[in-house]
PABADREN-870163 format. One record per residue (C-alpha): residue number from 1; residue in one letter; chain; x, y, z. Coordinates in nm, 4 decimals, always signed. Each point is the difference from the previous one (the first is absolute). Layout:
<atoms>
ATOM  resi  resn  chain         x         y         z
ATOM   NUM     A      A         X         Y         Z
...
</atoms>
This chain:
<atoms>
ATOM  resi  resn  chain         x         y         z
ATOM     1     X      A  +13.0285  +11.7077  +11.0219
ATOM     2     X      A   -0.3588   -0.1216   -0.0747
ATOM     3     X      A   -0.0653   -0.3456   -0.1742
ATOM     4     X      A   -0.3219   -0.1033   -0.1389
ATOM     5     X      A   -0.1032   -0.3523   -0.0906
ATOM     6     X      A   -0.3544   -0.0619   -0.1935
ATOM     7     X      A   -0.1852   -0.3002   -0.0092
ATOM     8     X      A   -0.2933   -0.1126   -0.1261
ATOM     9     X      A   +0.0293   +0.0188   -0.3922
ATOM    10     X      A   -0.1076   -0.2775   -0.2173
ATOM    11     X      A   -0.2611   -0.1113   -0.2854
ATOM    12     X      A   -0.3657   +0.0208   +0.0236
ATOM    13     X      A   -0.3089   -0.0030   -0.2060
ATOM    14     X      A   -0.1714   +0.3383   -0.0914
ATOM    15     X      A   -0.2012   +0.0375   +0.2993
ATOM    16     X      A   +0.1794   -0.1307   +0.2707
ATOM    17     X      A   +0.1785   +0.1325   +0.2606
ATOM    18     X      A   +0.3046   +0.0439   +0.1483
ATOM    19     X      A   +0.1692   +0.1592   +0.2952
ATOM    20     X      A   +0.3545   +0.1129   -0.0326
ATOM    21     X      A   +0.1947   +0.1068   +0.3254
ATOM    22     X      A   +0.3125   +0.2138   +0.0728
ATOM    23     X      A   +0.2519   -0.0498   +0.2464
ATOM    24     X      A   +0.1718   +0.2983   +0.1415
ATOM    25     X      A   +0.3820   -0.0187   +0.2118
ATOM    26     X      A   +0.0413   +0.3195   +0.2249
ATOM    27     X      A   -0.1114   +0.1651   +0.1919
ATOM    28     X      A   -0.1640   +0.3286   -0.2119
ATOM    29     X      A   -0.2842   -0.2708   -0.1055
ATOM    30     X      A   -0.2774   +0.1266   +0.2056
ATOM    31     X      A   +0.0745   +0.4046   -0.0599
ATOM    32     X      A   -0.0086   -0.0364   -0.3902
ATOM    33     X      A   -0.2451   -0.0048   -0.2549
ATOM    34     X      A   -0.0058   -0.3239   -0.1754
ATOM    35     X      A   -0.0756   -0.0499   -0.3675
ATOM    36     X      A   -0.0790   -0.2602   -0.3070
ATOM    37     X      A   +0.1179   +0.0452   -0.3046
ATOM    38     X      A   +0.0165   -0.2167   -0.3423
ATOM    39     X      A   +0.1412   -0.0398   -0.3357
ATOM    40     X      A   -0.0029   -0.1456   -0.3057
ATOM    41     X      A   +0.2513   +0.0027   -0.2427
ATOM    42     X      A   +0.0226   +0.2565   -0.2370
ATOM    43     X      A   -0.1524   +0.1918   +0.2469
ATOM    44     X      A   +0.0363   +0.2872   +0.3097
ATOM    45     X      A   -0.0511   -0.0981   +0.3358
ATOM    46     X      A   -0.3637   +0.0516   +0.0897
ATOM    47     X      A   -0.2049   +0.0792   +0.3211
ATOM    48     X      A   -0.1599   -0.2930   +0.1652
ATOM    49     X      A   -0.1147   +0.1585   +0.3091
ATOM    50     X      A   +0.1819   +0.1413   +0.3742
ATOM    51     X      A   -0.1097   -0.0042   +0.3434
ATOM    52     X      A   +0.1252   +0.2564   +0.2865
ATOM    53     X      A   +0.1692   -0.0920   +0.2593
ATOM    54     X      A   -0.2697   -0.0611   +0.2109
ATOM    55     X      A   -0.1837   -0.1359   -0.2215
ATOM    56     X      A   -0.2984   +0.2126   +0.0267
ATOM    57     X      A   +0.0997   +0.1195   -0.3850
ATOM    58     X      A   -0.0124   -0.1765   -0.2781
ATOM    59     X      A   -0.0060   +0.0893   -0.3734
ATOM    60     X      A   -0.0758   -0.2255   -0.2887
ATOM    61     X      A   +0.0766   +0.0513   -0.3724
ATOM    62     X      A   -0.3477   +0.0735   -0.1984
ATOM    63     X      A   +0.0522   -0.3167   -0.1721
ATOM    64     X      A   +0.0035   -0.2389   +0.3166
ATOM    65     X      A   -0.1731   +0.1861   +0.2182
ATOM    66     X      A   -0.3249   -0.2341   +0.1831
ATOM    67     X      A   +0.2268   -0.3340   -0.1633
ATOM    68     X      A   +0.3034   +0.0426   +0.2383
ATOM    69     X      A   +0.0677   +0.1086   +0.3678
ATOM    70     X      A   +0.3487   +0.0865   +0.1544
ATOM    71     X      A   +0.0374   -0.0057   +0.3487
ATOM    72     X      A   +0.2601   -0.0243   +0.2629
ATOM    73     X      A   +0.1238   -0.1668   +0.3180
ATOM    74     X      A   +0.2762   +0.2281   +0.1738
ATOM    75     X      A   +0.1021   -0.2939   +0.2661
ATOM    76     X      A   +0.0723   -0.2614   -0.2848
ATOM    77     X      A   +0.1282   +0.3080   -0.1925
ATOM    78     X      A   -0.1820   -0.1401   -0.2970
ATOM    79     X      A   -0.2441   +0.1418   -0.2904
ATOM    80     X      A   -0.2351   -0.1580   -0.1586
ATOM    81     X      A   -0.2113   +0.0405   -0.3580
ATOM    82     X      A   -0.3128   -0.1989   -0.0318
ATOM    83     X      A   -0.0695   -0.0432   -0.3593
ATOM    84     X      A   -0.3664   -0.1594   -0.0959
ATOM    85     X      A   -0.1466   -0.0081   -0.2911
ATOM    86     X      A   +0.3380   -0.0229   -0.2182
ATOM    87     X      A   -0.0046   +0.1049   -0.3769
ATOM    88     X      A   +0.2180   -0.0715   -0.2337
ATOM    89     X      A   +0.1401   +0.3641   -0.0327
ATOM    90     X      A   +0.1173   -0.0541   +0.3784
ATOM    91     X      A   +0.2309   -0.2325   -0.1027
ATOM    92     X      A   +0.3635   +0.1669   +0.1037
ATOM    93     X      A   +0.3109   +0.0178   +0.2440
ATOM    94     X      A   -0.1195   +0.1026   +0.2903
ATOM    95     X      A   +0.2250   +0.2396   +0.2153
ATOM    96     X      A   +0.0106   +0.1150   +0.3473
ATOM    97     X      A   +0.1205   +0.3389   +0.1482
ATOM    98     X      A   +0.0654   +0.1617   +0.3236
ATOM    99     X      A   -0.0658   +0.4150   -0.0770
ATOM   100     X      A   +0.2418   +0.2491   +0.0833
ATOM   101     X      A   -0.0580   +0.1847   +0.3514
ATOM   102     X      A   -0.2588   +0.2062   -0.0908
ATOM   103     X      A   -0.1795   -0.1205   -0.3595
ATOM   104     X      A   -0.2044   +0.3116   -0.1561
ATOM   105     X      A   -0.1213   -0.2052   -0.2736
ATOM   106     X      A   -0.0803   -0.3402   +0.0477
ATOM   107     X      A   -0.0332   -0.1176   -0.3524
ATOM   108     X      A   +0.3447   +0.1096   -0.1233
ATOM   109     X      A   +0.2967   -0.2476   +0.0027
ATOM   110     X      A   +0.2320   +0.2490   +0.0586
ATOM   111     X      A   -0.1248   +0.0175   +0.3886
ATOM   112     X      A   +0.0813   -0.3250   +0.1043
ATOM   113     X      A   +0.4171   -0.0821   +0.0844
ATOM   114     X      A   -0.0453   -0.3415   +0.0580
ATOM   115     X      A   -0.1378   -0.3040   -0.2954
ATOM   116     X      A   -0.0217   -0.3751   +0.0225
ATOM   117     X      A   +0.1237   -0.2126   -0.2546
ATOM   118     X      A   -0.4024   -0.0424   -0.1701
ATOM   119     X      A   -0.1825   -0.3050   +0.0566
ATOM   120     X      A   -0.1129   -0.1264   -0.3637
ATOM   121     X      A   -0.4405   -0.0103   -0.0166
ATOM   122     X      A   -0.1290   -0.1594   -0.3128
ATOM   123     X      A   -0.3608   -0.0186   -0.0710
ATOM   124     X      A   -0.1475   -0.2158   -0.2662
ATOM   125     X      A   -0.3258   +0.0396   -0.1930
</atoms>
């Protein structure tokens, strides 16, 4: 069974930054994709961005692609997002995932097994 804790959520000004992390239990951490995901209510699920296991891949969601970086550190099993330049239409739950074995497509929900409980990220205008 696979556990994953974020961190990192709070309330900032439109334009700041924030880093969110992810803490992984395990030991399939370092062989899985990793991905973001948030949500607002009312709303589906949506893309944030994913990184490889290696993390020599990453993908970004057009919408916060060259504002946020993921990245990863297999011996702390831990992900992180890096989120500058915050608008208010980032504000969301923010959600973890570990991807199934082998993840085809990156941006879909449906290939990741494994979800945090969302870390709350509020920006204000």
């Amino acid at each position: 069974q696979v556990q994953l804790v974020e961190s990192g959520g709070g309330l900032v000004q439109a334009g700041g930054s924030l880093r969110l992390s992810c803490v992984a239990s395990g030991r399939t951490f370092s062989s899985r994709t990793m991905g973001w995901f948030r949500q607002v209510p009312g709303k589906e699920r949506e893309f944030v961005a994913a990184v490889t296991s290696t993390g020599l891949n990453t993908y970004y969601a057009d919408s916060v692609k060259g504002r946020f970086t993921i990245s990863r550190d297999n011996a702390k099993n831990t992900v992180y997002l890096r989120m500058n330049s915050l608008k208010s239409e980032d504000t969301a739950v923010y959600y973890c995932a570990l991807g199934n074995s082998f993840v085809s497509f990156v941006r879909q929900a449906r290939e990741y097994d494994y979800w945090g409980q969302g870390t709350q990220v509020t920006v204000s205008s």
